[in-house]
C-alpha positions in Angstrom: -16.2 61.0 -115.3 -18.7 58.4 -114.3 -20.5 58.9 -111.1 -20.6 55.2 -109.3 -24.5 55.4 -109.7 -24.0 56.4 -112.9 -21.1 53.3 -114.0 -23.3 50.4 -112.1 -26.2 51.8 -114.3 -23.9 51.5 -117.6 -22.9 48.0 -116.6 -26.2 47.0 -116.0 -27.1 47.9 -119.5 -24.7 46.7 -121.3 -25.1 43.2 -119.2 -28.7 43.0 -120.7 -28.2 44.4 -124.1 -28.7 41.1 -126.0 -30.6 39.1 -122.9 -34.5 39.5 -122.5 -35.0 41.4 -125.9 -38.7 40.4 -125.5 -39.1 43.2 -122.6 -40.4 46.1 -123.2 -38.8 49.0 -125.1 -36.3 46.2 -127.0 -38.5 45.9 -129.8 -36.6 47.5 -132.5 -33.6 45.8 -131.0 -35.1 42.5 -131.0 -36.4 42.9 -134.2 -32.5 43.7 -135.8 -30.8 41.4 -133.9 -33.3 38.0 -134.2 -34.9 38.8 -138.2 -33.1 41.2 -139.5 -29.2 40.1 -139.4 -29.8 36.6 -139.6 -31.9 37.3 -142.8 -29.6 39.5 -143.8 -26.2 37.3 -143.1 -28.0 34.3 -144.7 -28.7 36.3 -148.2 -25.0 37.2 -148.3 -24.2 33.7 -147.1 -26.2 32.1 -150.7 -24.9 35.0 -153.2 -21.0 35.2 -151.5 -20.1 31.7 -151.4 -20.8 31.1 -155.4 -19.8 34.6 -156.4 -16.5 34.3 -154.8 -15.7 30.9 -155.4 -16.2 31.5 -159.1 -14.0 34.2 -158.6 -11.7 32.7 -157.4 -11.6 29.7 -160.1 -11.7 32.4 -162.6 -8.8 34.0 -160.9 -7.2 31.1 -160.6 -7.5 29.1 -163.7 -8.6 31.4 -166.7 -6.8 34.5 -166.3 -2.9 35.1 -166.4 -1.4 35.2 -162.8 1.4 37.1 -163.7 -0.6 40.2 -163.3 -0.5 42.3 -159.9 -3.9 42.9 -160.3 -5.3 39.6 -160.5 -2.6 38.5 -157.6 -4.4 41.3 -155.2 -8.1 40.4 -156.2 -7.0 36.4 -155.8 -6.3 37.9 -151.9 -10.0 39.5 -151.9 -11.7 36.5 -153.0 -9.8 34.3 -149.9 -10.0 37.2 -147.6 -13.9 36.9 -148.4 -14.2 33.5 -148.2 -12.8 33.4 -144.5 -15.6 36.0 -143.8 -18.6 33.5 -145.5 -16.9 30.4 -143.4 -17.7 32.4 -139.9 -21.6 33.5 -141.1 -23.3 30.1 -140.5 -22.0 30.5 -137.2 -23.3 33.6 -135.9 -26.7 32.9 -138.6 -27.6 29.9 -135.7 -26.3 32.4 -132.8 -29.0 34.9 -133.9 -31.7 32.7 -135.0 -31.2 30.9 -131.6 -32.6 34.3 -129.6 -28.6 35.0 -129.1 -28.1 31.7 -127.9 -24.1 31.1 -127.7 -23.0 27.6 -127.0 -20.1 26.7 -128.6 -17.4 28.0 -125.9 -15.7 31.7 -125.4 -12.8 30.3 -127.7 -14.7 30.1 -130.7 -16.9 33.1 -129.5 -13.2 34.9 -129.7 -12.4 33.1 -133.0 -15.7 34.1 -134.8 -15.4 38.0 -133.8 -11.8 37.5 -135.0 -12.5 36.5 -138.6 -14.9 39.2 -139.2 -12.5 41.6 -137.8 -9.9 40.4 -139.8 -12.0 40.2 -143.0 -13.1 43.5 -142.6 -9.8 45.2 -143.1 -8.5 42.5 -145.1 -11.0 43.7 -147.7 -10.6 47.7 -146.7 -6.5 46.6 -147.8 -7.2 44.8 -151.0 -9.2 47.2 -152.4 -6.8 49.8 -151.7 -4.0 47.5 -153.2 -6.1 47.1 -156.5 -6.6 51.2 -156.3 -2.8 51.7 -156.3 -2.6 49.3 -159.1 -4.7 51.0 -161.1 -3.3 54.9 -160.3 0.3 53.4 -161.5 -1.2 52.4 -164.8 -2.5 55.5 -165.0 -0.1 57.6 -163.7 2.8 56.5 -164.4 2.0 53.7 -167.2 6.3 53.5 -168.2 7.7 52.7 -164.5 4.5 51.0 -163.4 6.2 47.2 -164.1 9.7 48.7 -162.0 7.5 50.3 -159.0 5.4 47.7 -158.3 7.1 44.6 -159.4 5.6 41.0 -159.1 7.3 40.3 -156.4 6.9 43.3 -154.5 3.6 42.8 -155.1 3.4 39.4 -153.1 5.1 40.9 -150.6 2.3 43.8 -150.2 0.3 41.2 -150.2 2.0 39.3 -147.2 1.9 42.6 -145.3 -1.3 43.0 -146.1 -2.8 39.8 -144.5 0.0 40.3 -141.7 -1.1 44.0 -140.7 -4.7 42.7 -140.6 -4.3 39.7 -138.3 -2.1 41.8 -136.0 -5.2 44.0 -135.8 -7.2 41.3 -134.9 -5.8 39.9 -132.1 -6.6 42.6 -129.6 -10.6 41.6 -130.7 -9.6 38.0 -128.6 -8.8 39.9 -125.7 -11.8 42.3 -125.6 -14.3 39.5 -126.9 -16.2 38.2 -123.6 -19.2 36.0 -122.9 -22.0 37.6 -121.3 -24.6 35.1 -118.4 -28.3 36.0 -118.6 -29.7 35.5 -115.9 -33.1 37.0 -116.6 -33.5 34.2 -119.8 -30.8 31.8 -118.8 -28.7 31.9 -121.4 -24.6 32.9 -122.3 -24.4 35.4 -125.6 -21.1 36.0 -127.5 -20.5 39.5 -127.3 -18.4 42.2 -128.8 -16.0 44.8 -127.4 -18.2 47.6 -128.9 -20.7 47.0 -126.2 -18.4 46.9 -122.8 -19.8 48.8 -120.5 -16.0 50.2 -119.7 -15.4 52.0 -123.1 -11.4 53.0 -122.1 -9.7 50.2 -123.8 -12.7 49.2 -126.9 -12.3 52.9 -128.2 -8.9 53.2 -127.9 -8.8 50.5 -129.7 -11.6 50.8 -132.2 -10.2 54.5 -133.2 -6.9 52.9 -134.0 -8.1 50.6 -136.0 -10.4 53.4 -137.9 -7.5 55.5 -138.3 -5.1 52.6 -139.6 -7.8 50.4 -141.6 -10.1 53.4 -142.8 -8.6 57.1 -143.2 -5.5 56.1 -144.4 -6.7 53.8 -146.7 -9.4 56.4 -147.9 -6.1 58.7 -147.9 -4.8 56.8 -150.5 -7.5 55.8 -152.8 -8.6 59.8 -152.9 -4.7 60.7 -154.0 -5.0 57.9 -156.4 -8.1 59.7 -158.3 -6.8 63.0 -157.9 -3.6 62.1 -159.2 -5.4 60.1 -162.0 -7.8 62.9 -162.7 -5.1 65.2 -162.9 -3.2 63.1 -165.3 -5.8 62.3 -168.0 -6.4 66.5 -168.3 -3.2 65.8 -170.2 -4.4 63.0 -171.9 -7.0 61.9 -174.3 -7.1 58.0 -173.6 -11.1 56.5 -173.4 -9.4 53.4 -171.8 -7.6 55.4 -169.2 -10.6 57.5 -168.6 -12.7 54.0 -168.0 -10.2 53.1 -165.0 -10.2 56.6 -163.6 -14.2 56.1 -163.7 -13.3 52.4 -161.7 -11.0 54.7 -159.5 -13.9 57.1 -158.8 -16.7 54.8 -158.3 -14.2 52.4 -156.0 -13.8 55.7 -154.2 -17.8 56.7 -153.3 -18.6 52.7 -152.5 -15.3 52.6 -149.8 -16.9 56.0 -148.2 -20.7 54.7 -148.5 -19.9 51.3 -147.2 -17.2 52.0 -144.7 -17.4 55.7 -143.2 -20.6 54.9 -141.8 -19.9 51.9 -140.1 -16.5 53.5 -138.6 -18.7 56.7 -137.4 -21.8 54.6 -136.1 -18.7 52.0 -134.6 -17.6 54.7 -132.3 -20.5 56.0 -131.5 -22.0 53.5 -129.9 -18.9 53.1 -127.9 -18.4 56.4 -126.8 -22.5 57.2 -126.4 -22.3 56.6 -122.9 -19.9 58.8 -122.4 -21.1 61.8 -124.4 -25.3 61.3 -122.9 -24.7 59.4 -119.3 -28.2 60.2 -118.6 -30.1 58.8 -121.7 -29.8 55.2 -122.1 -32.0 55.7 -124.7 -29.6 57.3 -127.2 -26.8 54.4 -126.4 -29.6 52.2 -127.6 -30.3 54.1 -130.8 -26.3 54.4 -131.4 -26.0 50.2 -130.8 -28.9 50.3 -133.0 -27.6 52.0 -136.0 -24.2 49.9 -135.2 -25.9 46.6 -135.8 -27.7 48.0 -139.5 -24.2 49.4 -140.5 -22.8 45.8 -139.6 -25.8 44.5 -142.0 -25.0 46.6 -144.8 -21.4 46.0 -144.7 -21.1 42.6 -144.5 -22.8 42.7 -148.6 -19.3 43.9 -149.4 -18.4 40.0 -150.1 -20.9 39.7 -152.3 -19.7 43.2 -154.6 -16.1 42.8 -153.9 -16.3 39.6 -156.7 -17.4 41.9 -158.9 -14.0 44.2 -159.2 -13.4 41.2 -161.6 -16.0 42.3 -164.3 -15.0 45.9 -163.9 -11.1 45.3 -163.8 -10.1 44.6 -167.6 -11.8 43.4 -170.2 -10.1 39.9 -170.4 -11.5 39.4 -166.6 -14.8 40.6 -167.5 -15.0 38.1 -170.2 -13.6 35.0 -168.6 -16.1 35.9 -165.7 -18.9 36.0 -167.8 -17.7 33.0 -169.6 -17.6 30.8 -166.9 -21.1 32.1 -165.3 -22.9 31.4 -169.0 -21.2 27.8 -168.7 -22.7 27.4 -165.5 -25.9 27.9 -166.4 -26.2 26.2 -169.9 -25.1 23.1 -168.0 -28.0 23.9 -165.2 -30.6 24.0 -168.3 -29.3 21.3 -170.2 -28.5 18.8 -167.7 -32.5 18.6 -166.6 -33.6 18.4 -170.6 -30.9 15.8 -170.4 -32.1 13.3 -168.0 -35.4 13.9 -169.3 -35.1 12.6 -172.7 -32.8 9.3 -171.0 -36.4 8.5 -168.7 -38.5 9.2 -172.1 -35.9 6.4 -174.1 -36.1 4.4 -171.4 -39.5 4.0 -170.9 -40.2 3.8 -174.4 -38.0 0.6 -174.2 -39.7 -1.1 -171.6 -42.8 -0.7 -173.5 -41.3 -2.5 -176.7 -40.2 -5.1 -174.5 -43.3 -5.3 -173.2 -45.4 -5.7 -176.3 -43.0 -7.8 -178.0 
């Protein structure tokens, strides 16, 4: 337990975490939190919205809805473009030297949709996983298990389970004054200086959003890995290979960022004494919030890797895309050349 010295001290750090970054000792901080995720955020920002909209038209459009997989990766690309609508948003909040003025509703709001998006994605992926493990592992009953219809119905679950998630993130959500700079951040319930309810919550939602998913994608490649002993199919093989490398990506993007998560929350708790180390644990939280929020830009990419006719209608539509950028400049540029070749001959003649 806290002494009371000790909890005023906590308070009073958490209270300045994101105000006065220009004092002394905040320089890695400042660094993160005014360059580095705004630059960050902003890349992601210029490569998710086209990637995923394309996606999404290629999904939509160009390949046969009737299959689950394209139904679950139709979710991913939606669930990734509610993430991308929230990132100009907190782009201005960081560039503005954490500047929040658009009200402690949409401060809520905002930290909702990335919530939401994050598991949203975790739950797709997994969903595409399962997808492929039936195929694999049970190729004959694979239409009678998972059923079209079922298969919306995951998917309603799916995007319920997630909001419900989300809405304790409203609650926790809070808007910081700073006095020292006069100005109101929008803050997170990682960084309350009272850590009973933000890890309680934050290990329920790593236990629900990330082991058990993990859970099931590993049994998935097991299973699959198991089954193709027994089998000498190159196309299985190629989506046991998706399986495994969906597998390694989910634990490089995601274990991290649930470790480092509830590390910074419990920090405090573990080193009282050494407000140094919380720093270094919000520190590593803030990177790990970088690196995962490129997930919308590789989660379009399951559509190359999912089936050939994806891959080709993906690939399609980006070579479209950019004979059209090539040829509509050459275009325009031969119409100037014929028409000021006719205002000469009207001229001389």
């Amino acid at each position: 337990m806290f002494s009371e010295m000790d909890s005023n001290h906590t308070v009073a750090y958490y209270e300045t975490l994101s105000c006065n970054l220009t004092a002394p000792g905040k320089g890695a901080m400042r660094i993160v939190q005014l360059f580095l995720m705004p630059g960050i955020f902003l890349a992601v920002l210029v490569l998710g919205v086209p990637l995923n909209i394309i996606s999404l038209w290629v999904l939509s459009r160009r390949v046969a809805g009737s299959k689950r997989s394209t139904l679950f990766l139709h979710n991913l690309a939606l669930a990734d473009i509610s993430w991308l609508m929230a990132l100009p948003f907190l782009i201005q909040f960081h560039l503005s030297g954490m500047e929040w003025s658009l009200g402690i509703h949409f401060c809520k709001l905002i930290r909702m949709l990335y919530h939401n998006y994050f598991y949203l994605s975790i739950f797709f992926v997994t969903c595409v996983s399962v997808d492929r493990y039936l195929a694999i592992v049970h190729p004959v009953n694979s239409p009678v298990l998972l059923t079209r219809q079922r298969a919306i119905t995951l998917c309603i679950t799916v995007w319920v389970i997630a909001i419900v998630m989300s809405i304790p993130v409203a609650q926790l959500t809070y808007i910081t004054d700073c006095q020292s700079d006069k100005k109101t951040v929008c803050s997170m319930y990682i960084f309350m200086s009272t850590s009973n309810q933000s890890l309680s919550y934050s290990l329920c939602c790593t236990c629900v959003g990330f082991l058990i998913p993990f859970s099931v994608l590993s049994y998935c490649y097991i299973r699959s890995v198991c089954q193709l002993r027994r089998r000498a199919d190159p196309r299985l093989r190629r989506v046991a290979c998706e399986l495994g490398a969906v597998m390694v990506l989910f634990g490089l993007f995601y274990l991290p960022y649930h470790v480092s998560r509830n590390m910074a929350i419990t920090m405090p708790s573990l080193a009282p004494d050494n407000p140094s180390a919380w720093e270094v644990a919000d520190l590593v939280f803030c990177l790990e919030m970088c690196v995962c929020s490129f997930t919308s830009c590789t989660n379009p990419l399951f559509s190359c890797f999912l089936g050939r006719t994806h891959r080709r209608e993906l690939w399609s539509t980006l070579t479209k895309l950019w004979k059209k950028h090539r040829v509509e400049p050459e275009h325009n540029e031969d119409r100037k050349t014929e028409e000021s070749q006719i205002r000469i001959n009207k001229a001389t003649s």
